[in-house]
N, CA, C and O atoms as a GROMACS GRO file, in nm:
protein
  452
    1UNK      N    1   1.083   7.091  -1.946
    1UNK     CA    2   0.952   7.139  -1.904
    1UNK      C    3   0.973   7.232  -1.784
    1UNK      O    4   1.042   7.207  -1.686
    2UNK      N    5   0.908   7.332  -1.805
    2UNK     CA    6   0.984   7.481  -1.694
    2UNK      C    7   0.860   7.481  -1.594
    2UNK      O    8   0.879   7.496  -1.473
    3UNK      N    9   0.698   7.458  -1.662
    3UNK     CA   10   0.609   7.458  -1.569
    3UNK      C   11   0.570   7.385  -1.453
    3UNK      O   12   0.589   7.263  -1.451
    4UNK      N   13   0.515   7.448  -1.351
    4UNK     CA   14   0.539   7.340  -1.268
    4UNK      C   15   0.363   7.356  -1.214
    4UNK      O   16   0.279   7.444  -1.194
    5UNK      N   17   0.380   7.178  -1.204
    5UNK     CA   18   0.239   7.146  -1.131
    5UNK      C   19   0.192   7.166  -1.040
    5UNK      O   20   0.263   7.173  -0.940
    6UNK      N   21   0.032   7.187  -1.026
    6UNK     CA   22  -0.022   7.265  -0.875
    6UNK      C   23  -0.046   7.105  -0.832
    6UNK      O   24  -0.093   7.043  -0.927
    7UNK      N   25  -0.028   7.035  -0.733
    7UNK     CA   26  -0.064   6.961  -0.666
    7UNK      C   27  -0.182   6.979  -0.605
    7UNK      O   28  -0.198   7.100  -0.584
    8UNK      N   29  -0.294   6.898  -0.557
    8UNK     CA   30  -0.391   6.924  -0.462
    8UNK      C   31  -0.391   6.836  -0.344
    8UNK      O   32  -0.466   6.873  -0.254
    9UNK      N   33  -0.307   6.698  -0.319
    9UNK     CA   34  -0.266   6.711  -0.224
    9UNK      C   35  -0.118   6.639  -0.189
    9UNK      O   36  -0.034   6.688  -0.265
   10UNK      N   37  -0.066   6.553  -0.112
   10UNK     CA   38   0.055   6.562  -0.080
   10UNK      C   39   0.008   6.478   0.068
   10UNK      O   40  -0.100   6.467   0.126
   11UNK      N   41   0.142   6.429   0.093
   11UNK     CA   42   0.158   6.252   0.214
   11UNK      C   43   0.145   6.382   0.312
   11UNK      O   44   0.164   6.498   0.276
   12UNK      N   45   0.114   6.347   0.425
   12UNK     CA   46   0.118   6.376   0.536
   12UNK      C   47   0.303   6.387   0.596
   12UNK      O   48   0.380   6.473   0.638
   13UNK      N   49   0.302   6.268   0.571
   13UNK     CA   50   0.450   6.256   0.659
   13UNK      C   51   0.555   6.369   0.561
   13UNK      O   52   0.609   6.450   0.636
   14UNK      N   53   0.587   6.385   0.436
   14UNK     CA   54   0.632   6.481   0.350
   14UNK      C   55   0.577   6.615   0.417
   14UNK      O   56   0.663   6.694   0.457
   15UNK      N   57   0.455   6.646   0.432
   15UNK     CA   58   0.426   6.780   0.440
   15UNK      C   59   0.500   6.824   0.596
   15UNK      O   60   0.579   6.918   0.582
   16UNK      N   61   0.492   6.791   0.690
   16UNK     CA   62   0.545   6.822   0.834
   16UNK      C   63   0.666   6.805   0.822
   16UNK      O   64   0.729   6.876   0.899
   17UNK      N   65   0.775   6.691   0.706
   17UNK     CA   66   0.906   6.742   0.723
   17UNK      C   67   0.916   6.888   0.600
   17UNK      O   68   1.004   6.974   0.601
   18UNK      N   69   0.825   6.879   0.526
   18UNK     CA   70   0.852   7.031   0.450
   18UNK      C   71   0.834   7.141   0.529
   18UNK      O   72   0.895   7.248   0.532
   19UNK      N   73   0.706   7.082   0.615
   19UNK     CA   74   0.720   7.280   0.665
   19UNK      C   75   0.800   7.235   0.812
   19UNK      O   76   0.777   7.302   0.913
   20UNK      N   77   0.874   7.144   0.817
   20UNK     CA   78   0.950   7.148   0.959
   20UNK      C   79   0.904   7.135   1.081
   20UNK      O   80   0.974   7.179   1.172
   21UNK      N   81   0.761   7.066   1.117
   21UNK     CA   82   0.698   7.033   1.199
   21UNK      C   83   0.778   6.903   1.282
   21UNK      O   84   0.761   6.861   1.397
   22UNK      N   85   0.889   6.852   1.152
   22UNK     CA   86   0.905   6.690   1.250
   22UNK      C   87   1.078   6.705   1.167
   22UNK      O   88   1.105   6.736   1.050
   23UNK      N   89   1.174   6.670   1.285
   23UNK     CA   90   1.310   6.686   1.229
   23UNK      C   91   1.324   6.596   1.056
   23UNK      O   92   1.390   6.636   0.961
   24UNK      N   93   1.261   6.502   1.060
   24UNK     CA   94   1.331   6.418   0.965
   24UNK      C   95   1.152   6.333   0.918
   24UNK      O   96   1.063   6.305   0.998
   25UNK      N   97   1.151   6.315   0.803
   25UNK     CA   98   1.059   6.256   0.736
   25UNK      C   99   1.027   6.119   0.786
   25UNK      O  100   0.909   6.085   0.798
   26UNK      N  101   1.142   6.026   0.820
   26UNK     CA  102   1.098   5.863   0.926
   26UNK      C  103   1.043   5.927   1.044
   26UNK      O  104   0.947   5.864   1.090
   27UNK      N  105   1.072   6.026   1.104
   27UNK     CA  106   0.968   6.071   1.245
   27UNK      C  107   0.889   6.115   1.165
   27UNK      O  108   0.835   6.020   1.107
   28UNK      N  109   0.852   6.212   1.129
   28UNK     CA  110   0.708   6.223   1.084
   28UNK      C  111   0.621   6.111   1.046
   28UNK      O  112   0.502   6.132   1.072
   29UNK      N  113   0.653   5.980   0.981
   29UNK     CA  114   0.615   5.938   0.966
   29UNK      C  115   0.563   5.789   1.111
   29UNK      O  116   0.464   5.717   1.128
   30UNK      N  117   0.692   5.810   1.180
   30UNK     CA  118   0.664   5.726   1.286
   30UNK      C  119   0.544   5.801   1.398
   30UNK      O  120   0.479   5.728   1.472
   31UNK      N  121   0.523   5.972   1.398
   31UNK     CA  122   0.481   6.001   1.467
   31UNK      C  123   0.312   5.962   1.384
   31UNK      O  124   0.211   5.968   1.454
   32UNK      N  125   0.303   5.927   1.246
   32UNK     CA  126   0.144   5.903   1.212
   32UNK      C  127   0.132   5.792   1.243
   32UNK      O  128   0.015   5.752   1.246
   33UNK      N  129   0.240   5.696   1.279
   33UNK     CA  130   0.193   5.527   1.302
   33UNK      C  131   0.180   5.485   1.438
   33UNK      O  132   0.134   5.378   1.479
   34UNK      N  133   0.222   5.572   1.496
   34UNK     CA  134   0.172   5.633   1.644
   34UNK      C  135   0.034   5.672   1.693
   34UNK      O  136  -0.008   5.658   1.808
   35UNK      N  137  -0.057   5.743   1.544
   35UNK     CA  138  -0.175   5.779   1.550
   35UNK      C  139  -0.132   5.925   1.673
   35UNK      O  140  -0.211   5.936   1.767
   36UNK      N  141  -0.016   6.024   1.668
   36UNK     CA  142   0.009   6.113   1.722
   36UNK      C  143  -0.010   6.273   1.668
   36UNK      O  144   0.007   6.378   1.729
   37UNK      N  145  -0.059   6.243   1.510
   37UNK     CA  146  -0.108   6.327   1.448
   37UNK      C  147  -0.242   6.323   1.432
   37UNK      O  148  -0.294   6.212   1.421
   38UNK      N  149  -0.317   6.429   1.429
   38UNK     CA  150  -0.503   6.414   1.361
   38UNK      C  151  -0.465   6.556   1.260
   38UNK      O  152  -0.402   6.658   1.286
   39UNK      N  153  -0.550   6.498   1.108
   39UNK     CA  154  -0.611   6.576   1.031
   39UNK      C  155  -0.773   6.622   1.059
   39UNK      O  156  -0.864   6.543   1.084
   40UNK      N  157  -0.782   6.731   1.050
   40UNK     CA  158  -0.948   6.778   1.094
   40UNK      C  159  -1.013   6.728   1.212
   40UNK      O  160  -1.130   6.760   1.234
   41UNK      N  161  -0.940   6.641   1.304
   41UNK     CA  162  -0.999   6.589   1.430
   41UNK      C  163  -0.977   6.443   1.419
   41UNK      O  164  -0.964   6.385   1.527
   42UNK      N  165  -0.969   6.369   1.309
   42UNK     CA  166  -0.936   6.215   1.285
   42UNK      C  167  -0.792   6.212   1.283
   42UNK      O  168  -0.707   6.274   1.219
   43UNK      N  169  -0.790   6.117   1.378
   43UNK     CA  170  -0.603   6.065   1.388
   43UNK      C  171  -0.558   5.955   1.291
   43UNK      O  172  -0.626   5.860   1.252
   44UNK      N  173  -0.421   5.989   1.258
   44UNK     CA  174  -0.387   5.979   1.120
   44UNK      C  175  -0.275   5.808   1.146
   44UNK      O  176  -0.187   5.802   1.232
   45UNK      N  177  -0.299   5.734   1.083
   45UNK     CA  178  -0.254   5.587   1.105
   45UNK      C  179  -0.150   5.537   1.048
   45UNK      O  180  -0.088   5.434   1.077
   46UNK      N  181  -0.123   5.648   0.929
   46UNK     CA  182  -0.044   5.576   0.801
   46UNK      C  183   0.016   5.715   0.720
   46UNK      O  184  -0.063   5.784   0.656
   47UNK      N  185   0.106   5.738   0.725
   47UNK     CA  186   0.236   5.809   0.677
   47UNK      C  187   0.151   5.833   0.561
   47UNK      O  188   0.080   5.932   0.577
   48UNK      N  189   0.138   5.781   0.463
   48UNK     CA  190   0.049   5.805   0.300
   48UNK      C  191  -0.081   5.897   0.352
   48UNK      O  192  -0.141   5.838   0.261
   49UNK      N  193  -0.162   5.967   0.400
   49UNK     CA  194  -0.241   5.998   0.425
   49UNK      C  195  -0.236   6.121   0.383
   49UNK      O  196  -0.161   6.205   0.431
   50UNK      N  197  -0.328   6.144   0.274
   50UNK     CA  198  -0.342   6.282   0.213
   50UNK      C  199  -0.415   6.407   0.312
   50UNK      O  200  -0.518   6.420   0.379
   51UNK      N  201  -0.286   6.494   0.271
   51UNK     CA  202  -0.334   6.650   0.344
   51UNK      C  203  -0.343   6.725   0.228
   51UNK      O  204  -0.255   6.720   0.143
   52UNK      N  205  -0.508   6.841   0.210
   52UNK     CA  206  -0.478   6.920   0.112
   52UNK      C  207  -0.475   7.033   0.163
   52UNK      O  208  -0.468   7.023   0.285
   53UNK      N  209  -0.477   7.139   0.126
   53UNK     CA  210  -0.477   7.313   0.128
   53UNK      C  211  -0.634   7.304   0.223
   53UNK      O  212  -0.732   7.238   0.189
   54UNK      N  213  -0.621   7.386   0.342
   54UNK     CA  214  -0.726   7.390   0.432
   54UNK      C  215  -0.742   7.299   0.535
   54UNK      O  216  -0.818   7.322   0.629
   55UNK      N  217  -0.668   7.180   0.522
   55UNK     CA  218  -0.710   7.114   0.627
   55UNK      C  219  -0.596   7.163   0.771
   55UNK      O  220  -0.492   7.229   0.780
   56UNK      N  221  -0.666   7.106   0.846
   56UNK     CA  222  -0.623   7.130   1.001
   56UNK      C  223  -0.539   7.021   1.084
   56UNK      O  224  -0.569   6.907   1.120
   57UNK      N  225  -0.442   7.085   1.100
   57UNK     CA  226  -0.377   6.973   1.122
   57UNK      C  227  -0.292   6.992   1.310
   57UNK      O  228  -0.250   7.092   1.366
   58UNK      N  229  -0.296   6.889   1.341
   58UNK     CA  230  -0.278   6.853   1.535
   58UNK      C  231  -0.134   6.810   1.523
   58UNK      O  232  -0.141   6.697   1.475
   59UNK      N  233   0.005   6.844   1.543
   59UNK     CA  234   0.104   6.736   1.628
   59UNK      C  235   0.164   6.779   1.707
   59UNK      O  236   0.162   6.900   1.727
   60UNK      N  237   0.232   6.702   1.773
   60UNK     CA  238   0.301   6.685   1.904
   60UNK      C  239   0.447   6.765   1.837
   60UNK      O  240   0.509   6.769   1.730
   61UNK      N  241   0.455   6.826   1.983
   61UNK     CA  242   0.627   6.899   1.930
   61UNK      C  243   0.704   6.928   2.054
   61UNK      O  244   0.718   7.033   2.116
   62UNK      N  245   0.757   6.790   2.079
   62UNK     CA  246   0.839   6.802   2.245
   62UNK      C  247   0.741   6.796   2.301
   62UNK      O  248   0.654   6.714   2.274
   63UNK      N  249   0.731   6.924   2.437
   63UNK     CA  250   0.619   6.911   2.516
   63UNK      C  251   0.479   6.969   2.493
   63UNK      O  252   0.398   6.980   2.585
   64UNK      N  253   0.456   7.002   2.379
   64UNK     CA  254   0.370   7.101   2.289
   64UNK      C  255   0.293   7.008   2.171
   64UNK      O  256   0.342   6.930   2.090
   65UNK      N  257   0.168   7.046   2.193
   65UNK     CA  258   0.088   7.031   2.086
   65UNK      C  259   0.084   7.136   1.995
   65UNK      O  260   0.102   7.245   2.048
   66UNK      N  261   0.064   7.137   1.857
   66UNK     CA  262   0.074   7.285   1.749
   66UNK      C  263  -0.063   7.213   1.669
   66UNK      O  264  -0.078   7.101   1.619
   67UNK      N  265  -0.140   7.314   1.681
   67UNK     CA  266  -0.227   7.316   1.555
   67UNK      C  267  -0.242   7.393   1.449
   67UNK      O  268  -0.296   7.501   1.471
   68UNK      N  269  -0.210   7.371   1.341
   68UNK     CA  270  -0.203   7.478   1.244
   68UNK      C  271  -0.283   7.400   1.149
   68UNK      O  272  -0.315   7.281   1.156
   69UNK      N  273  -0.331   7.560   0.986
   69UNK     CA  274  -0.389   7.502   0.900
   69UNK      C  275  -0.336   7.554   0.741
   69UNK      O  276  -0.334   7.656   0.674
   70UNK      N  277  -0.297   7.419   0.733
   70UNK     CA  278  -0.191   7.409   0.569
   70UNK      C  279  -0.239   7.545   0.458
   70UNK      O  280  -0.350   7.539   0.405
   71UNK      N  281  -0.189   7.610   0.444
   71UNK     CA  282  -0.193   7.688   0.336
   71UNK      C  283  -0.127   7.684   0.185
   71UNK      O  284  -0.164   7.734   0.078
   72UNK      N  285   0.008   7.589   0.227
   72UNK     CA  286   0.061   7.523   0.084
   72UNK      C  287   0.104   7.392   0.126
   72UNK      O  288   0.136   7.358   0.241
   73UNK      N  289   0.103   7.311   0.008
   73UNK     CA  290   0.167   7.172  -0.022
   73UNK      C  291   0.329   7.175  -0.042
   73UNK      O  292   0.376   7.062  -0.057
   74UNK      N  293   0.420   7.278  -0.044
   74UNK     CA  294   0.566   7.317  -0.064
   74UNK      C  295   0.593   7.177  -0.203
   74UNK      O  296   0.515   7.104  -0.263
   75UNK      N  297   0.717   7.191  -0.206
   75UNK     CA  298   0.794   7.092  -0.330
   75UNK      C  299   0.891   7.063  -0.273
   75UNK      O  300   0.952   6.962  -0.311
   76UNK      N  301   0.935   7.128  -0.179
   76UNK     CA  302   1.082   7.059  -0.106
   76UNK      C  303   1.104   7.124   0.050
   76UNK      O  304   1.064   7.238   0.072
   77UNK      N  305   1.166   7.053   0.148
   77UNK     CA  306   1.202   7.136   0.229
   77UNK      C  307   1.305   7.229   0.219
   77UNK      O  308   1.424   7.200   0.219
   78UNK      N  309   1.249   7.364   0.208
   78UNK     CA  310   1.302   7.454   0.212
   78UNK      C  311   1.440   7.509   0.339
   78UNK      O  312   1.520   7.432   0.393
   79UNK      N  313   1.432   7.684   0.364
   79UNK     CA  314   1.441   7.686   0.469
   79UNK      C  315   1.313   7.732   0.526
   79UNK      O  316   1.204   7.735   0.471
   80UNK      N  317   1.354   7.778   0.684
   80UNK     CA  318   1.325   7.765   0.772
   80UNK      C  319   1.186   7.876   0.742
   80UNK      O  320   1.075   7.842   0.782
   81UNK      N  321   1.205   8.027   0.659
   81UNK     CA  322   1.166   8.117   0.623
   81UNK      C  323   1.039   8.098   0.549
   81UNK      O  324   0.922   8.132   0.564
   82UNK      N  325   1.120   8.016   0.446
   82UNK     CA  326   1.047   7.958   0.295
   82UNK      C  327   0.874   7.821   0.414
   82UNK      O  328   0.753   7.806   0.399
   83UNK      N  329   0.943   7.784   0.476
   83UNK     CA  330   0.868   7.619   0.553
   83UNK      C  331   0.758   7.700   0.616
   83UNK      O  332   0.644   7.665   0.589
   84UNK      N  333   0.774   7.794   0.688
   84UNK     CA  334   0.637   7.863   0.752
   84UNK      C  335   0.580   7.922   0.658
   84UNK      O  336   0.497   8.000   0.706
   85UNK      N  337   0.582   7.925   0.541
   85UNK     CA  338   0.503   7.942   0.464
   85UNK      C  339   0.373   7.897   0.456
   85UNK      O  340   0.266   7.954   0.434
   86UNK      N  341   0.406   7.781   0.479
   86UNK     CA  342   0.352   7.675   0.458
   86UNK      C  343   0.179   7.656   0.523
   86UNK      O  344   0.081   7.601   0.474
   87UNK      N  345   0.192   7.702   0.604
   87UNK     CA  346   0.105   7.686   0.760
   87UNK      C  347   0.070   7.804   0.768
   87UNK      O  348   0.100   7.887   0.682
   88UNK      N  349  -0.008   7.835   0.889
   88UNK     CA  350  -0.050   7.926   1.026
   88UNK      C  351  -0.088   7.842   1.125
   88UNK      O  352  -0.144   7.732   1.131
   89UNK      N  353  -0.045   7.914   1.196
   89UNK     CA  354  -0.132   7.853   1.332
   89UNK      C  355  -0.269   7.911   1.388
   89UNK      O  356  -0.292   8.032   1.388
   90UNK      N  357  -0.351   7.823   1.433
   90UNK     CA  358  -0.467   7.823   1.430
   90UNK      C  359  -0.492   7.883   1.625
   90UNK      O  360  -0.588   7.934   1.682
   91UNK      N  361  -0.416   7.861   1.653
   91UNK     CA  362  -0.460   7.831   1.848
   91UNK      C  363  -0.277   7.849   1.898
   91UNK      O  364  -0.184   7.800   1.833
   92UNK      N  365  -0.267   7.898   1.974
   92UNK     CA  366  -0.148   7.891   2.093
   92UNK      C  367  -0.106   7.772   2.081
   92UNK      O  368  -0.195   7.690   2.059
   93UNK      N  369   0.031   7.717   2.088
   93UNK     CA  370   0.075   7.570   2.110
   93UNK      C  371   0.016   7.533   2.261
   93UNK      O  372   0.014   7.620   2.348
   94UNK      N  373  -0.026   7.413   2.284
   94UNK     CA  374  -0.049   7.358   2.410
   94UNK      C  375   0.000   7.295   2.437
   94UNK      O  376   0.032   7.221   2.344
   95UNK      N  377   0.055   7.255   2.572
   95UNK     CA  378   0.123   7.165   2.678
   95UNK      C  379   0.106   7.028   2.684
   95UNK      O  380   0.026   7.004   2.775
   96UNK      N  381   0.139   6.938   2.637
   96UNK     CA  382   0.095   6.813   2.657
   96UNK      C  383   0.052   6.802   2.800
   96UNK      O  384   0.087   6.898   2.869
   97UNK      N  385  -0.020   6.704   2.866
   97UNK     CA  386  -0.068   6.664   2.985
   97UNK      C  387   0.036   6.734   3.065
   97UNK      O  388   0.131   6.783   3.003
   98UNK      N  389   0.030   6.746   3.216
   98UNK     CA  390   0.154   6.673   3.265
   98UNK      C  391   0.142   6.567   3.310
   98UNK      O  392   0.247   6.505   3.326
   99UNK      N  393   0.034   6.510   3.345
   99UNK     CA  394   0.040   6.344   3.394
   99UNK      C  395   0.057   6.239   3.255
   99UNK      O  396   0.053   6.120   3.286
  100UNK      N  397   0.074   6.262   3.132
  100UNK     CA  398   0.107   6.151   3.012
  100UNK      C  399   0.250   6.158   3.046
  100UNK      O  400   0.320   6.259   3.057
  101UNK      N  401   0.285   6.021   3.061
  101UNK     CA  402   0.399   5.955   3.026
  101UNK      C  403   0.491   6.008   2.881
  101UNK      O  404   0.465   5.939   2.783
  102UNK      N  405   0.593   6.120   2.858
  102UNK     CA  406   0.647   6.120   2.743
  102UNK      C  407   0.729   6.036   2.712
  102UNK      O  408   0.817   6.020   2.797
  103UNK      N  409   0.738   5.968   2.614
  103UNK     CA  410   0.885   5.870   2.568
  103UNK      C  411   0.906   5.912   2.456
  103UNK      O  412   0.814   5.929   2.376
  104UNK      N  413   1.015   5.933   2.431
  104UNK     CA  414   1.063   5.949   2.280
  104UNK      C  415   1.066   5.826   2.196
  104UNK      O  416   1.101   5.718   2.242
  105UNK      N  417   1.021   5.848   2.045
  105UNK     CA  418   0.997   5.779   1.972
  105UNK      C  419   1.149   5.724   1.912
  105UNK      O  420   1.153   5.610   1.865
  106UNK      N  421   1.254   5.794   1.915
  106UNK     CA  422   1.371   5.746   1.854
  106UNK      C  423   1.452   5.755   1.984
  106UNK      O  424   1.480   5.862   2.038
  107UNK      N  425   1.486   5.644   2.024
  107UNK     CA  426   1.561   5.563   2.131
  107UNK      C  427   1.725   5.565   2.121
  107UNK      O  428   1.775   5.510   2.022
  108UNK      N  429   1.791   5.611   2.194
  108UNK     CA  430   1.958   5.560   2.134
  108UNK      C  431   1.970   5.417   2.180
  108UNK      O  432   1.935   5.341   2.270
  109UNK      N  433   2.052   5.427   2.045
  109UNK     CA  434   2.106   5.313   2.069
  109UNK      C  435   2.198   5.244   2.141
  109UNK      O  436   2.300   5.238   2.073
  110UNK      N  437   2.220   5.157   2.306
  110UNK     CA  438   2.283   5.158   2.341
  110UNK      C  439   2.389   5.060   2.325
  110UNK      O  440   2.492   5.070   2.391
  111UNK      N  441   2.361   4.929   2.208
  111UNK     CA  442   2.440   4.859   2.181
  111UNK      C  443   2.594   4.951   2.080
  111UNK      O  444   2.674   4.899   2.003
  112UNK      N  445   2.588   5.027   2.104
  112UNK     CA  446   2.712   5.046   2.007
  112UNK      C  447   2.773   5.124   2.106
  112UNK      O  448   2.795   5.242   2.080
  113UNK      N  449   2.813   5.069   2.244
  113UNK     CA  450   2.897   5.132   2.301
  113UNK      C  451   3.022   5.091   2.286
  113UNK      O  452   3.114   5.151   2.342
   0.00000   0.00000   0.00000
């Protein structure tokens, strides 16, 4: 079968590692169980959470907030070229606070010294 299906929508946590919003698909997904992402203004709780074509989407990136609004659902992570496809951005990235506390969500590990 050569044709390929239009999807209408697609996980949240998949779409930000397709278009490269989040290094690796377990952060993306740790950053929705965080409630560190919002779709359309509602913050997002659960990795499964459908994004379609148009919606607006909020995350954190280092010290930067990015808002952009999905223009495709992709099929794989691409590259880097192919992944901004994906998106536009809607607004300038913004600065997280400077008074919020940042911690990183993936910790080293220091038992394996």
């Amino acid at each position: 079968m050569t044709a390929s299906v239009e999807r209408d929508k697609a996980r949240i946590d998949q779409w930000l590692w397709f278009a490269r919003l989040a290094k690796t698909r377990s952060l993306a997904g740790k950053l929705c169980a965080a409630s560190a992402v919002s779709i359309n203004g509602t913050a997002v709780v659960k990795a499964n959470q459908a994004v379609r074509v148009g919606d607006i989407i909020a995350v954190p990136q280092g010290g930067w907030r990015r808002t952009v609004r999905v223009l495709a659902l992709g099929i794989r992570r691409g590259p880097a070229v192919e992944a901004r496809l994906l998106y536009e951005e809607t607004a300038e990235p913004a600065r997280l606070a400077e008074n919020a506390i940042w911690e990183p969500l993936l910790e080293p590990d220091v038992s394996r010294e």
